[in-house]
Structure formats: C-alpha cells, structure tokens
C-alpha positions in Angstrom: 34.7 -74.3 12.9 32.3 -71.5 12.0 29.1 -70.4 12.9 27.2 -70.7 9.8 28.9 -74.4 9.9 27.2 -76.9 12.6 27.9 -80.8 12.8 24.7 -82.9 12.1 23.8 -85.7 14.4 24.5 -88.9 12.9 21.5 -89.9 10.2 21.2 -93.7 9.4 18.9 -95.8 7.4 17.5 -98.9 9.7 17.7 -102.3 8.0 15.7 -104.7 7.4 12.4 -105.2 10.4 13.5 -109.2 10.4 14.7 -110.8 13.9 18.2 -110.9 14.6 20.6 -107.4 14.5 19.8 -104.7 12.8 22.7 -102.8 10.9 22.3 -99.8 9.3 24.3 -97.1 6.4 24.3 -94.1 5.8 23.0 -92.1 2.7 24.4 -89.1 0.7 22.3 -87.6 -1.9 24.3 -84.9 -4.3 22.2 -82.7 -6.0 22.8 -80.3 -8.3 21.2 -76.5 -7.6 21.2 -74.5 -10.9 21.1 -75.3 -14.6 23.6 -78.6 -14.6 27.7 -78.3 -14.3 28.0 -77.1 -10.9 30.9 -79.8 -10.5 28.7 -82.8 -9.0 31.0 -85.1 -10.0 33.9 -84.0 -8.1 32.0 -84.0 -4.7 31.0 -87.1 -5.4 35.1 -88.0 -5.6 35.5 -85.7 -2.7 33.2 -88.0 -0.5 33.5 -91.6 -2.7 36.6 -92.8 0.0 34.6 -93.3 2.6 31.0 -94.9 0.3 31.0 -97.7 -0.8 28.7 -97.7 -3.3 27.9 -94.3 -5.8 24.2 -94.7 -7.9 22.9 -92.6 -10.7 19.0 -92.4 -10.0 18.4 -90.6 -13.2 19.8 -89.4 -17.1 21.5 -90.6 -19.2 24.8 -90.7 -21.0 23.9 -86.5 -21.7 25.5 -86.4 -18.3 29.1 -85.2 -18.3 30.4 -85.1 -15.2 34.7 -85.0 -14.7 36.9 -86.0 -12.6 40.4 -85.7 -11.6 42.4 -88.5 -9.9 46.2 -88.4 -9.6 46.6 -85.8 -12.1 44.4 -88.5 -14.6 41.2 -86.5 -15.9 38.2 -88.7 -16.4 35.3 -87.6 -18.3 32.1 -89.8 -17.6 28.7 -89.1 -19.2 26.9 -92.9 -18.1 29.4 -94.7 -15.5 28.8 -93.4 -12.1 31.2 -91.1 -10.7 32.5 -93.4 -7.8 33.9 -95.8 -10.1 37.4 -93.9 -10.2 37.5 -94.8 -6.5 37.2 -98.5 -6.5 33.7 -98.0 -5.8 30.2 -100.1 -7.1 28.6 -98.2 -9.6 24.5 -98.5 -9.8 22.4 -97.1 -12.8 19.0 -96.8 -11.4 16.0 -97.5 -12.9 15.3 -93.7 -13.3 18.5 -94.1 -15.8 17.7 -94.2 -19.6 21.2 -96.4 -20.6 22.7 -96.1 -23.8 24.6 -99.6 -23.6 27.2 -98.7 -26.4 27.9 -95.5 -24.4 27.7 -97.8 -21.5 30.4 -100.2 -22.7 32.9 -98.1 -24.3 33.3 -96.5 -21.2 34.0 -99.5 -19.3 36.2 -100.4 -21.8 38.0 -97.4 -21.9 38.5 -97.3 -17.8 39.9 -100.9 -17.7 42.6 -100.0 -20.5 43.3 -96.6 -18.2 44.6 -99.0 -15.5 40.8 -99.4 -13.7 38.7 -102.1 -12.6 34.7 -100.7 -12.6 31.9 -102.6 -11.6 28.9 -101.0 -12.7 25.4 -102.8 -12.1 22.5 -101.9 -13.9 18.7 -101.9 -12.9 16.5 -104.1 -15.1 13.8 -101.6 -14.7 16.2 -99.4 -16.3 15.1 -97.9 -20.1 17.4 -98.5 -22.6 18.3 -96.0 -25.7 18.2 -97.4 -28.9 19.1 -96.0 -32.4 15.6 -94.7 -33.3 15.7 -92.2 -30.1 18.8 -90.5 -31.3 17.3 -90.0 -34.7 14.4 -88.8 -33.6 15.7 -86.6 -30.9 17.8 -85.0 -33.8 14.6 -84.8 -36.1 12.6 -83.5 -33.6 15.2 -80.6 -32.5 15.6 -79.6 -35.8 11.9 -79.4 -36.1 11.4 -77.4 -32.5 14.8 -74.7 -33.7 12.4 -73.9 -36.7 9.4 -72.6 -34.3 12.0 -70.9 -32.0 11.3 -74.1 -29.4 14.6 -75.5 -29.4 15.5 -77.3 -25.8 19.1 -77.7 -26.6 19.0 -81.6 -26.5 22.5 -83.4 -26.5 20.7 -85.4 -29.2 21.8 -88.4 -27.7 18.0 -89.6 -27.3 17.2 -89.4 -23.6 13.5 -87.3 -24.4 12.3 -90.1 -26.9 13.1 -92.8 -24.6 11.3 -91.3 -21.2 8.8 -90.6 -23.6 8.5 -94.4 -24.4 8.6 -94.8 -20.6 5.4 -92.5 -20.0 3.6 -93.9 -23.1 4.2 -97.9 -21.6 6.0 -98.7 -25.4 9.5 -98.6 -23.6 12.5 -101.7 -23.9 14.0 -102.2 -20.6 17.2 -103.6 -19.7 16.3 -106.7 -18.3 14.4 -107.1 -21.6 17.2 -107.4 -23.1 18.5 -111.1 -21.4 15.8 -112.7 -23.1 16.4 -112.6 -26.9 12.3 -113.8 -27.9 10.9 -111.0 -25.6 13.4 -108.3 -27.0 12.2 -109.2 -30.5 8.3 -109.5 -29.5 8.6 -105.7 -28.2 10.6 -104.4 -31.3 8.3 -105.9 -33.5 5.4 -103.8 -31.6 7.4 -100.4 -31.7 9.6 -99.9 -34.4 6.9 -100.2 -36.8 5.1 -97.1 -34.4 8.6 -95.3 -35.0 9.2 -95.6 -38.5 6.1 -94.3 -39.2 6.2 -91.9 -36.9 9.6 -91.0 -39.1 8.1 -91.3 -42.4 4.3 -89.5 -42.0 5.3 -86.9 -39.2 8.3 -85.5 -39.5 8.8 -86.9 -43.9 11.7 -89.2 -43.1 12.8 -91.3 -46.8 13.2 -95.0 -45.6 14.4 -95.8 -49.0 17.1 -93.3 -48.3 17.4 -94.1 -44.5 18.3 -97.9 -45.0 21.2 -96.6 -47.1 22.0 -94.3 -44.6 25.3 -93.5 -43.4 27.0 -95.2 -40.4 27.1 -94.2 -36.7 29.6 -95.5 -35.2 28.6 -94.8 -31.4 25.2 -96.4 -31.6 27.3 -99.7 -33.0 24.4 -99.5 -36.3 24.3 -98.2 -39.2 22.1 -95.0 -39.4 20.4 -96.7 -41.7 19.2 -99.7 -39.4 17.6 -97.6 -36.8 13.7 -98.9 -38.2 15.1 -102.2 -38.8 14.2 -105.2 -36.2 16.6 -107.6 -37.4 19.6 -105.4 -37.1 18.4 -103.8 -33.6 17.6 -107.1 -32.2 21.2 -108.6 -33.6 22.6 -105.7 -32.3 20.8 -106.0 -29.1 20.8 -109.1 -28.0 25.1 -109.2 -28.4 24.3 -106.5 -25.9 22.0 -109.0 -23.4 24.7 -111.5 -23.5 27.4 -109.6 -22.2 25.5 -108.1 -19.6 24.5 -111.7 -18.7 28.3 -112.6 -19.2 29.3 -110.2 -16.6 26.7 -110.2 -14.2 25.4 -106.9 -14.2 22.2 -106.5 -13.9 20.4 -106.4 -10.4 16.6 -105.6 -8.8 17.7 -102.2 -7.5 15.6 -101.2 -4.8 16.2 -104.6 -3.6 20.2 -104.3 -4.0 20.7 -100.9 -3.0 18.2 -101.9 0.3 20.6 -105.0 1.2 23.8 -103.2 0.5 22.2 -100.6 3.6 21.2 -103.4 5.7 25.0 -104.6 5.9 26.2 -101.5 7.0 27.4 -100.3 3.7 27.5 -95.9 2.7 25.8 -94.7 -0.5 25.9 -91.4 -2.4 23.3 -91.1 -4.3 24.6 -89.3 -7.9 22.3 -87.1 -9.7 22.5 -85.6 -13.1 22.1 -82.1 -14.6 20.7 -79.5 -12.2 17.1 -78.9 -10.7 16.6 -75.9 -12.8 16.1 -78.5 -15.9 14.1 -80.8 -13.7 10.6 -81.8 -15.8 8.7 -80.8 -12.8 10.2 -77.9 -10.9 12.8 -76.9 -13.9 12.3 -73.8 -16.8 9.9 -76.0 -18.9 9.9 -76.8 -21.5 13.8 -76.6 -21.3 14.2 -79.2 -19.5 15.8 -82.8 -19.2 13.3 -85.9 -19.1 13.6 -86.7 -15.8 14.6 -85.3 -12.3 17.1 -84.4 -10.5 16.0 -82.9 -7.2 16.8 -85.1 -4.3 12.8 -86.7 -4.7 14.4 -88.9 -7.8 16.2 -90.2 -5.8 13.8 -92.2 -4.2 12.0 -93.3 -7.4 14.7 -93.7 -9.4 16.4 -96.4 -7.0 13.4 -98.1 -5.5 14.4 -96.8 -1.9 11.8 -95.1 0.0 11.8 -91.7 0.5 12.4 -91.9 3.8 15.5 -93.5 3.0 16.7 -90.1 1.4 15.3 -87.9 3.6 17.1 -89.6 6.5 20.7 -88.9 5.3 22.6 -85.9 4.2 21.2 -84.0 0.8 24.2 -81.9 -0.4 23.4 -78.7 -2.9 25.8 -78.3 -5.3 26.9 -74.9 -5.6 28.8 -73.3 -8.6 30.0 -69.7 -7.6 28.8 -68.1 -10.6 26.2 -69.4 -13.0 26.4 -71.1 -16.7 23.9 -72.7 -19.0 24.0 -74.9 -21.8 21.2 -74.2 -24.8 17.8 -71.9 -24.9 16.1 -70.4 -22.2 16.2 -67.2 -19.7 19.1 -66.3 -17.8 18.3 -63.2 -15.9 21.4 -62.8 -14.9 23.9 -63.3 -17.9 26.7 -61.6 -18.5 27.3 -62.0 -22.0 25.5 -64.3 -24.6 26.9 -67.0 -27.0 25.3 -67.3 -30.4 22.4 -69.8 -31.1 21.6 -69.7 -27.3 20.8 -66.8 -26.0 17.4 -65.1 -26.5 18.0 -61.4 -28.1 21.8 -62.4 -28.5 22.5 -59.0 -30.1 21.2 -56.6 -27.1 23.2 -59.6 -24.6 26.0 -60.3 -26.8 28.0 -56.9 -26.8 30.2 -55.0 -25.2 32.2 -54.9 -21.4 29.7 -57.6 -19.9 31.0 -59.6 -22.9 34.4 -59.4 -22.3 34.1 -60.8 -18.7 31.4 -64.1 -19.6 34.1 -64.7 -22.2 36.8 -63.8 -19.3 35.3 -66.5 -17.0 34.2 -69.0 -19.6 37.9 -69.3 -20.3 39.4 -69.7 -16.5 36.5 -72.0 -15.9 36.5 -73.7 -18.9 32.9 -73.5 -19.2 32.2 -76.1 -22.4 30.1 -78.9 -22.6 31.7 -82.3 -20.9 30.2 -84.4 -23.7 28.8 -81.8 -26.3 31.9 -78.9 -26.0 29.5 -76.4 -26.8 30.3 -73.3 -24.9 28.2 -72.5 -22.0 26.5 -68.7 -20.9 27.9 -67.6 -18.8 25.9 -65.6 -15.7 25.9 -63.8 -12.1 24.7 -66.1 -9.1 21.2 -66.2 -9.2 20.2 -66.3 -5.4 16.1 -66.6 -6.7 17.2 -70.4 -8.3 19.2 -71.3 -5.5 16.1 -70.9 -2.9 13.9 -72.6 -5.3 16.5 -75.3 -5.1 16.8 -75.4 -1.7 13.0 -75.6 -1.4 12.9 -78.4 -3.5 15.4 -81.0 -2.0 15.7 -79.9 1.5 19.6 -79.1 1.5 21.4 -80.2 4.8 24.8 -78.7 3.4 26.2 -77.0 0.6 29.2 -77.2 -1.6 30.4 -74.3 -3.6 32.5 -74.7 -6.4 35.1 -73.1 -8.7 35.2 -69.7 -6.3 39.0 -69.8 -7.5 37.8 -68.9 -11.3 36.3 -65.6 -9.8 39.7 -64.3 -8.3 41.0 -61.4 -9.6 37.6 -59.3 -10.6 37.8 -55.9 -8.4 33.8 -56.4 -8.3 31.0 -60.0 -8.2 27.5 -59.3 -8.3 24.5 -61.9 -7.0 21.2 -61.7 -8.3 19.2 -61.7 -5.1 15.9 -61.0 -6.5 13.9 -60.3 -9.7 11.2 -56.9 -10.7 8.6 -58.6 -12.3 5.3 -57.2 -13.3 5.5 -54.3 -11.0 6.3 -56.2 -7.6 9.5 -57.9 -6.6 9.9 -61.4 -5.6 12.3 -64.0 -4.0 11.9 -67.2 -6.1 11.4 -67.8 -9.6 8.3 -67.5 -11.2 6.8 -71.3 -12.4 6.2 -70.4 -16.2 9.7 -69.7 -18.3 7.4 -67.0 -20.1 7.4 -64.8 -17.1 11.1 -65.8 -16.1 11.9 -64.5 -19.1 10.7 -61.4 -18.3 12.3 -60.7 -14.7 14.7 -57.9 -14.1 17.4 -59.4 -11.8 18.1 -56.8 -8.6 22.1 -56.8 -7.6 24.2 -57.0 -4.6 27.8 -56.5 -5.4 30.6 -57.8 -3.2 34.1 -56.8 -3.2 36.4 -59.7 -5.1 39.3 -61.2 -3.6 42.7 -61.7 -4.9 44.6 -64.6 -7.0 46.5 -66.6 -4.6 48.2 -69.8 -4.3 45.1 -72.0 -4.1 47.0 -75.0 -3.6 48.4 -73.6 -0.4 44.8 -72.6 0.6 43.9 -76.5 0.5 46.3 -77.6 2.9 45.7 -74.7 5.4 42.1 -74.7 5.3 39.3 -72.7 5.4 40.4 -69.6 7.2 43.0 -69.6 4.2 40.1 -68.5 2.0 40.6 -64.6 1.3 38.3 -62.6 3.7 36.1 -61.0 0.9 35.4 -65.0 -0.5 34.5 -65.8 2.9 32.0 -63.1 3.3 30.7 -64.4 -0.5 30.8 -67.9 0.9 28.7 -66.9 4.2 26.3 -64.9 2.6 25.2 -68.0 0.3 25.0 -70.4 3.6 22.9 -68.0 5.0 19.9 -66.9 2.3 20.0 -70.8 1.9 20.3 -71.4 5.7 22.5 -74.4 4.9 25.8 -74.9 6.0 28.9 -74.7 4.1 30.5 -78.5 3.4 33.0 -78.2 0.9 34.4 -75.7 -1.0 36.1 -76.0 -4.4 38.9 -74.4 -5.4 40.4 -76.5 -8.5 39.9 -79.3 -10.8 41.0 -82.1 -8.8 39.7 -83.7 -4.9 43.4 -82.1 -3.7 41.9 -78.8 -4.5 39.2 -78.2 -1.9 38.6 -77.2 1.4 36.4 -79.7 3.7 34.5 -78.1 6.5 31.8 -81.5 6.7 32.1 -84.9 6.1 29.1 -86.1 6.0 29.9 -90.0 6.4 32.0 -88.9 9.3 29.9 -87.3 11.8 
C-alpha cells in the first residue's frame, strides 16, 4: 500500500435508539467533482457487490451514467446504477422522475435478461409533458440573449421550479386519481398561459401538435388535463401494481438499521450544483455530498459518517455554455469565443482525446469540450463534500501524449488564487497557470488490472499522487477502461 493511501477506521450509521440490539450499515456517498461525466456510474458498479441498496438523491432522467457488465453496456439516465448488480434501486425525493423514462427502462433491463427493483419516493417530483415544452421554449428563448444553460430539454428546471414555487405533482400524487386531477386542474391552466402570453405559444396549433413518443402524449396534449390525467393515472396504477413507491427517509433508515450497505448515487457534477456550481449554468438541484441528506430524508449525520468518494476524471470535459479556463479546443455552439478556442494544435488534441474517451453525451450525444485538469475546481470540490477518497478515471485515454498539463491555479484581476471565483462572470475571466508532467506510455491495461497498482506507469503514478495530495485525499480506485474489470482498487470502502 502507499503512503498517500491510508485505511479508514470502520464508519457505521447506529440504528434505531429503541430497546433491544442495535445493528448498524454502512454508507457510501459517490460524488461527482467537476462538470458531470467523470464515470460515477462505474464506481458505483465497482463497489455495488458488496451494497445492497444504490439511491439517486437527486436529477433526473438528464443523468447518463454507463455501465459495463460482462461485456453488456448499459446506458441509464433514471434507474439507479446498482440495478445491473441485482441491487434495490431508490429514487429519492430530491429526484424529479420522468415515469415514461422511468418505465421504458425497466422494461428494457427485464428483456436484457435483468430483474430491477426500483422504489420510488412519494415525495419525489414528477416530470410531466408541459416541463419539456417549456424547458425547450425557454432555452430557445435564453440562446437568443446569449443565456443558454445547455438544458437536455428533458424538463428537470421547470419541474424544481414547481418544487420551489409549492405548484409541483408528486409521485405519490399520482396513486390517487381525484387528487392528481384536483392539482392539474390548479396548474396547467398557470402553464398554458404561461405558454400562450409569455413566451406566444398557438394553442390552436399546439393541440394539433405533433406526437412525442417518449412523453407517451401527444405534443399536443401537454395543456390538456384530461389527457395528462388519463395518461397519468395509467402511470399511478402500475406503480401501485408493482409496489414501488416507499417513505424514503423512513425506508432507507430501516434498510440501515438491519445491517444493510448503501451508496448513495449522485448525478452530474458539483461544478453544475445550483448552489456551489458556475450559475447560472447549472442543473436544478445538487449534487455535492449535502443532497444527499435532503434528498433521501437521512440526516446528515448519516452521510457524514460513512465514506464520501470524489469522482475524479483525469482530464476535464463539459457539456454546453460556460467558462472552461482550461480547454483545449472548443466545439461549436458551446464554447464562448469558439473562433480564438477553436483553432489550431490545441484543437487537434481536444479532438484527439474526445475520440479515445469518447467524450459524447450519454443521453444527448452531443460532443463534449474537452479541457486540462482544473486543480482550482477540484479543491472547491473537495471543500464542498468533505472527500474521504478519490477515484480517478479514464487515466488510460491520456497514454501516449509526450506532455499533460494541470491547471493549478488561475491570474485573475492582478492576484492569483487557488479556488474558483463564486460569480461565472469572473471565472470567465481567469487565466489558468500550468504544471506539465511527463506522459506515460500505451500499455496493456488489461494486464495493469490484474497486477495492480504498482503496474501503473511511474509517470501516471506521479500524476495520480500529485492529485491525492493538493486534495489530501487518498487514492481509492483508479480507472483504466470501460468496464469494473478495468480498474485498479487500492480501498474498499465497505471492506475496512
């Protein structure tokens, strides 16, 4: 074992206070350190053998998280990653579910040969056909004013923002067919007119509208009540059909209480968290390891007593608008001043690396940027959460350069600094400073799985060390391919 690598003492959550024993599990919360696609998901499969249950505690289906399971690639954006193990699936109540999404997926699993049992919170928000509309209005609206967040347009903003504004339809609304129509009839009629006097929506020409096959309406019937409520309610019945629904702070608490493990899945990255992300670029929700407490029901003791694991990806991408201080080379649409960005030898290797990483979208395919480690966002990160390890991904897509830089700080108004700044407008403006380290060499990466860590080429190590250490967290896992085969384990944290 290494020096930057210690063994943690054994972190439990304490049942329930009653007389009698008291039994206890453990807790895993996987966070995600830069802008999203850091590989969450596979960590998640790394350590899923030994949970028992996996929860989402926030997103939606904009999510994309992959994994890879016998040489079978599964692509998720809703079901929780754990479900390719065998393992119970929770969508939290900081989840916005999309229950078409939702159920084509499970579909979809059980013909692939699977069995998932997924159990949603009835505190849950659920997406309906008016939020992908107007998320796809609304974007169209912001791209005009050069304000364009990059949605998947898959309505996760308009739904938290009928969570904030008390107007939202939860899922355990939907098992009782009057209520579900009571709150339909209150807020449909807010969003068609929000539709037709804001933003000049024709509901003549709407109701005529084309269909959308994965909202399971007709474009058309998004401001209708009748449809939505038809539609709706067939949705209510088979989530009463199969017993899905649960109290989640309560079920997640009793699963604990028996002894059971639990990772905690989140979505995205912190550096699009609403509170501590690059506002307004953000997601709707958040990330860091702190939604996991309020988007479970679980205290936050609960999380801060177990293992919080910082997802790592060796170099940097982003999906959509906003600063990257330390791109390499631009991709149209996306990136601010795309011509000055978008040219020559740095352009070349962003497209170099989007290609061995295969750096697109798991549910949109758009092409990601593609940039240097920021160190700046990775502190901020660490700051955020409280890391207790680290795993580093995809340091196998880097093999080959004869040079890979880090960002490890910005020049920003005349002084340097460490972290990144808390408005995007001054972000935008940082001059990223450079370390460069020497690259290592292509090598049979397989080979490097089954011998371990020392198997790691000496100049990835030092890259490796150097992140554990400005981070002073220790190394966990490190990925070196697509599937859970293809990574070197230093900690387990259900194993200590």
């Amino acid at each position: 074992m290494h020096t930057f690598v210690h063994h943690l003492a054994s972190k439990t959550v304490i049942g329930l206070r009653g007389a009698g024993e008291i039994t206890s599990g453990m807790t895993v919360t996987i966070v995600g350190s830069q802008l999203g696609d850091e590989g969450k998901g596979r960590v998640v499969d790394l350590y899923g053998a030994s949970a028992d249950v996996v929860a989402r505690y926030q997103g939606g289906d904009n999510a994309g998280h992959t994994v890879v399971e016998g040489g079978n690639e599964y692509k998720l954006s809703l079901v929780p990653s754990g479900v390719v193990r065998g393992k119970v699936g929770v969508l939290g109540n900081g989840c916005v579910v999309n229950p078409d999404t939702l159920f084509d997926e499970i579909d979809t699993l059980r013909e692939r040969g699977l069995d998932p049992d997924v159990r949603l919170a009835r505190r849950a928000h659920v997406i309906l056909p008016y939020h992908r509309v107007l998320d796809g209005i609304e974007e169209d609206v912001k791209s005009d004013s050069d304000r364009k967040v990059g949605t998947t347009g898959r309505g996760i903003g308009p739904t938290y923002e009928d969570k904030a504004g008390r107007r939202g339809i939860r899922v355990g609304d939907l098992l009782d067919s009057e209520l579900l129509r009571e709150k339909l009839e209150y807020v449909v009629p807010q969003k068609r007119a929000l539709a037709e006097k804001v933003y000049g929506v024709s509901m003549s020409e709407a109701i005529g509208g084309s269909s959308d096959e994965s909202d399971g309406v007709e474009t058309g019937e998004a401001f209708d009540v009748d449809a939505l409520h038809e539609q709706y309610e067939r949705y209510g019945e088979r989530l009463k059909e199969e017993n899905m629904t649960v109290e989640a702070g309560e079920f997640l608490s009793s699963r604990l209480d028996a002894g059971d493990e639990v990772i905690f899945e989140g979505a995205q990255g912190t550096l699009i968290d609403i509170d501590h992300g690059n506002y307004p670029y953000v997601t709707s929700s958040n990330p860091t390891a702190g939604g996991a407490a309020t988007g479970t029901g679980l205290s936050p003791g609960v999380i801060g007593d177990g293992d919080i694991i910082g997802i790592v990806k060796a170099y940097l991408t982003r999906v959509g608008s906003g600063p990257l201080p330390t791109e390499l080379g631009g991709v149209v649409g996306d990136t601010p001043d795309y011509d000055e960005q978008g040219a020559g030898e740095n352009e070349d290797l962003a497209k170099y690396i989007r290609e061995e990483g295969g750096e697109y979208g798991t549910v949109t395919g758009r092409p990601r940027r593609v940039a240097w480690l920021d160190m700046p966002m990775l502190r901020h990160a660490a700051r955020a959460s409280g890391f207790t390890g680290l795993a580093v991904n995809h340091i196998d897509v880097l093999a080959g350069l004869d040079e890979v830089k880090v960002g490890y700080s910005y020049d920003v108004d005349g002084e340097e600094i460490f972290t990144i700044p808390a408005t995007t407008e001054r972000w935008g403006r940082c001059e990223p400073n450079f370390r460069s380290f020497d690259g290592w060499p292509e090598v049979d990466w397989s080979e490097v799985a089954d011998e371990g860590y020392d198997a790691i080429p000496e100049n990835a190590r030092t890259y490796l060390e150097y992140i554990s250490d400005e981070l002073d967290a220790p190394i966990y896992a490190v990925g070196i391919g697509p599937s859970r085969e293809d990574t070197v384990v230093l900690e387990h944290p259900f194993e200590n």
